[in-house]
C-alpha positions as CSV (number, residue, x, y, z in Angstrom):
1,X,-14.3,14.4,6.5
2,X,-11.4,15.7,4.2
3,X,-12.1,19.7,5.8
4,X,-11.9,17.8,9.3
5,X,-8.4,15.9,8.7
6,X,-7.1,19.0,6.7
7,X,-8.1,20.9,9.9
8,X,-6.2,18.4,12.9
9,X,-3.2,17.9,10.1
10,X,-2.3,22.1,10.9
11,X,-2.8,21.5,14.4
12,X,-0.6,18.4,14.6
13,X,2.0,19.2,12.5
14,X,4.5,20.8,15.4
15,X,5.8,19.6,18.6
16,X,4.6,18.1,20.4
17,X,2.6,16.3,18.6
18,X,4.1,15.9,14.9
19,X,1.9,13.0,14.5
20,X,3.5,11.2,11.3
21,X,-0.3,10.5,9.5
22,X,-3.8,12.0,9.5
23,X,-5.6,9.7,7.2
24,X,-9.6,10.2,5.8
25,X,-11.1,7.1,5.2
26,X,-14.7,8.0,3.3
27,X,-16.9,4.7,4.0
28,X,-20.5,4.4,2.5
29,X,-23.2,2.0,3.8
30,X,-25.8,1.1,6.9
31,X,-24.3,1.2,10.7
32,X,-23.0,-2.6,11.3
33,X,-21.9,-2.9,7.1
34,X,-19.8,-0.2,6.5
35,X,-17.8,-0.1,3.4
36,X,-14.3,1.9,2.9
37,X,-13.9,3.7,-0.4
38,X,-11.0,3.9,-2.4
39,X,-11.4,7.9,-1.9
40,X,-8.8,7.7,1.2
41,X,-6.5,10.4,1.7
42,X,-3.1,10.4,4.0
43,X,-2.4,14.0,5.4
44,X,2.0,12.9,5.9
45,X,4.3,15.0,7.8
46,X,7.2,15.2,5.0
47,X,10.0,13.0,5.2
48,X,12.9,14.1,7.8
49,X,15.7,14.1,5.2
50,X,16.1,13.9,1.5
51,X,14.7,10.2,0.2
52,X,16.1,8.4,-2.9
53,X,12.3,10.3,-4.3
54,X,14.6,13.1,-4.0
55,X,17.7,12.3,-5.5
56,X,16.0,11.0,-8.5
57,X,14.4,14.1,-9.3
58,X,17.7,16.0,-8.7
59,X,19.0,14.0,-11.2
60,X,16.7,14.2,-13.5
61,X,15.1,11.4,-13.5
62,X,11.0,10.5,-13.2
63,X,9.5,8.9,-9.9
64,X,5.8,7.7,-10.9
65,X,3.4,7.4,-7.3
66,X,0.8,5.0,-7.9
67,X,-2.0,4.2,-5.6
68,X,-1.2,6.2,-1.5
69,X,2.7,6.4,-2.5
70,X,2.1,10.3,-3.2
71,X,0.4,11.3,0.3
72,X,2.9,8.8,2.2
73,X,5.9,11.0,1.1
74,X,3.5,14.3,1.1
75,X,4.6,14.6,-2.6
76,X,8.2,15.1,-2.0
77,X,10.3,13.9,-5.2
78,X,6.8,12.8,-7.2
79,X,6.5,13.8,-10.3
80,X,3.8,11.9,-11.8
81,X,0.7,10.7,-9.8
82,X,-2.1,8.4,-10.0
83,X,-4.8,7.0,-7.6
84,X,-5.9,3.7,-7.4
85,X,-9.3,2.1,-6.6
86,X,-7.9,-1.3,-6.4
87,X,-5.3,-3.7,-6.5
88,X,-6.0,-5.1,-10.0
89,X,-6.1,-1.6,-11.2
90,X,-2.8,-0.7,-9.7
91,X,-1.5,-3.2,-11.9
92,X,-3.3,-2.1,-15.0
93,X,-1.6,1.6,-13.7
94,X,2.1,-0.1,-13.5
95,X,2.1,-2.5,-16.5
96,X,0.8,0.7,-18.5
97,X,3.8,2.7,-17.3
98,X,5.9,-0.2,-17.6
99,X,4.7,-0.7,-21.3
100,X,5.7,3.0,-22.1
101,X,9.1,4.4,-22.6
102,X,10.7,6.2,-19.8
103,X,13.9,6.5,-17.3
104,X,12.9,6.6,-14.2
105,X,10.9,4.8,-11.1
106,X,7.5,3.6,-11.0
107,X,6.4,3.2,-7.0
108,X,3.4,1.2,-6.7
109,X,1.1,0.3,-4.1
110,X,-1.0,-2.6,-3.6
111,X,-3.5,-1.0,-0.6
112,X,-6.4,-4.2,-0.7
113,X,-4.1,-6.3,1.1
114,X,-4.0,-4.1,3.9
115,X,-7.1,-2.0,4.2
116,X,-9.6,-4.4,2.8
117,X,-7.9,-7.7,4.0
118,X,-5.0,-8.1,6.5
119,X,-6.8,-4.9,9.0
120,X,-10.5,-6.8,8.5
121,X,-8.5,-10.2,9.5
122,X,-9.7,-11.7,6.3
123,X,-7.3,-14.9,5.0
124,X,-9.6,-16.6,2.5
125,X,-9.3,-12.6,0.4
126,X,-6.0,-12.3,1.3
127,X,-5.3,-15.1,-0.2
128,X,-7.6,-14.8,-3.5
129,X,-5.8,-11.7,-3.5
130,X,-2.5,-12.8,-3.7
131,X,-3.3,-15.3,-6.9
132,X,-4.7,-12.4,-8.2
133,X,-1.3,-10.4,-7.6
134,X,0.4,-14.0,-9.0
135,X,-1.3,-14.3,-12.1
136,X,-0.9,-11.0,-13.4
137,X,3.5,-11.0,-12.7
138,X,3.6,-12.9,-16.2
139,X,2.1,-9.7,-17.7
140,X,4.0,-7.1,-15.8
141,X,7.2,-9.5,-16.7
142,X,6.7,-9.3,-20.3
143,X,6.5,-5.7,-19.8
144,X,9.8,-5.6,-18.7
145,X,12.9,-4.5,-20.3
146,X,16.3,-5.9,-20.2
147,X,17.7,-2.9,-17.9
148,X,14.3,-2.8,-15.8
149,X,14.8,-3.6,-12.2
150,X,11.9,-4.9,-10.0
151,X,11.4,-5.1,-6.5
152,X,8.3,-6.7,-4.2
153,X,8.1,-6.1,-1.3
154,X,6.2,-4.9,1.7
155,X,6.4,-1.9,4.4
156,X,5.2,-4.2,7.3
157,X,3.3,-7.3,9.0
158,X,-0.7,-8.1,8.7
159,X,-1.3,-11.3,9.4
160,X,-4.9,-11.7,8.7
161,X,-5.3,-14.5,10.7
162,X,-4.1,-13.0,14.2
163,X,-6.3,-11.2,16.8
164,X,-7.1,-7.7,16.7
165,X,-7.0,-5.5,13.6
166,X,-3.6,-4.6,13.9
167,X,-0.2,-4.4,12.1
168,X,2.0,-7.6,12.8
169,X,5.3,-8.0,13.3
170,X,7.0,-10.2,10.5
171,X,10.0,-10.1,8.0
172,X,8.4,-9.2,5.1
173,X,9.8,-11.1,1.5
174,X,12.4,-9.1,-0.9
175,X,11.7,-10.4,-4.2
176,X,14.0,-8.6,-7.2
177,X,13.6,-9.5,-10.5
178,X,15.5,-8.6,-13.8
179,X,14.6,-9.9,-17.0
180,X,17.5,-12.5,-18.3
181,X,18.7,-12.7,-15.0
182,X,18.8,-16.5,-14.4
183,X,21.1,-16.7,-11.4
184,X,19.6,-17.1,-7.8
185,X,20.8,-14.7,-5.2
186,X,20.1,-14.8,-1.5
187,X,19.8,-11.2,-0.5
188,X,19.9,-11.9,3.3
189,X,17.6,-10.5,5.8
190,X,18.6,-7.1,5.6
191,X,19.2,-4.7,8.3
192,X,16.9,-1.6,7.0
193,X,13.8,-0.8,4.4
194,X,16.3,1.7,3.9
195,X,18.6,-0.8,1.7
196,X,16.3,-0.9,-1.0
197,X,16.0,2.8,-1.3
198,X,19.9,2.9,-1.3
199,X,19.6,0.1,-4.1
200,X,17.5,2.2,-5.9
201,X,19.5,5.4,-5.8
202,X,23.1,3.4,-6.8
203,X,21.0,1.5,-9.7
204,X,20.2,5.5,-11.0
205,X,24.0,6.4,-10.3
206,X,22.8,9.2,-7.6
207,X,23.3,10.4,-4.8
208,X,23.1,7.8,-2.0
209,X,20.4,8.5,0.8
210,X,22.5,8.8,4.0
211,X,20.7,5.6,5.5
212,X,20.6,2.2,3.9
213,X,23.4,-0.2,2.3
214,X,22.6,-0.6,-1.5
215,X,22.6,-4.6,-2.6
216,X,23.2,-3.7,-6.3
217,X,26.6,-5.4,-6.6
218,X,24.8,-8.3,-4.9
219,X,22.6,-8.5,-8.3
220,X,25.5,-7.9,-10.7
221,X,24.9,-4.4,-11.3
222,X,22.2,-2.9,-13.4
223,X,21.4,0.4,-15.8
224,X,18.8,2.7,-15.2
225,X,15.9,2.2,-17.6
């Protein structure tokens, strides 16, 4: 499967195709019960223009890719990697980075809710999966330093509970969180994803990704940790 994707990523790379994702998705089982792996691979097209991925490394700083985050960007501005075979253990991956001492970002994410629940139209696991993803925030929070910034969000819709096996189209939640930070902020529905790459990048002091409004001062500023 991984020869075949490797071979249609060369031929789709160019005009006019250029299409944005080949993705291998190993499933094991009998026909009518097939079960995805957590062996999936994303063949990406890199990004367009420098990300805030990039900027951080120019400026010296460490981007951690944990779970798909490294084939979505094709690498580009990674430094460290690490797979994933579930949620849970993406959050074992993070609060372990988290618990260790570096300055830089940790980019983390949670695949189950898509692949395993919100594609398969499955809301009674989408939702065990997201007291799952609440019980542990205590942990990761504690984890936290003073000058750690966190951000939840999402990259699109899945509703599990609408027809097909589709994306959906929703707002998704922007959750920040700083330790000692007891004032509420409404961040607004923001225009772009591309604000909380900008946010990132003005929270590391560099240089701003040409797309995207930062909402930093909206937060009263931070440090890089």
């Amino acid at each position: 499967m991984y020869e075949i994707c490797e071979k249609a990523r060369k031929l789709t790379l160019d005009e006019p195709y250029m299409l944005g994702r080949i993705i291998a998705r190993p499933f094991v089982g009998e026909k009518g019960a097939f079960e995805r792996t957590s062996n999936r691979h994303d063949y990406a097209l890199k990004p367009f223009q420098p990300t805030a991925l990039n900027a951080l490394e120019e400026g010296g700083f460490t981007s951690q890719a944990i779970g798909k985050i490294d084939d979505i960007f094709d690498g580009e501005g990674i430094n460290d990697r690490m797979r994933t075979s579930s949620n849970m253990d993406g959050m074992d991956k993070l609060i372990e980075a988290t618990n260790k001492s570096f300055t830089g970002l940790s980019f983390l994410n949670l695949v189950d809710f898509d692949a395993l629940f919100g594609h398969r139209r499955d809301p009674h696991g989408y939702g065990k999966a997201i007291e799952e993803f609440d019980e542990r925030l205590p942990e990761l929070f504690e984890s936290l330093n003073a000058d750690d910034l966190l951000m939840i969000t999402a990259d699109h819709g899945n509703d599990p509970t609408y027809r097909g096996t589709d994306h959906t189209r929703e707002q998704v939640p922007l959750l920040v969180y700083q330790k000692g930070q007891n004032k509420s902020v409404n961040l607004g529905t923001r225009d772009t994803f591309a604000d909380v790459g900008a946010t990132i990048a003005d929270n590391f002091g560099v240089k701003m990704p040409e797309y995207g409004t930062s909402f930093l001062d909206l937060l009263g500023g931070n440090q890089p940790s």
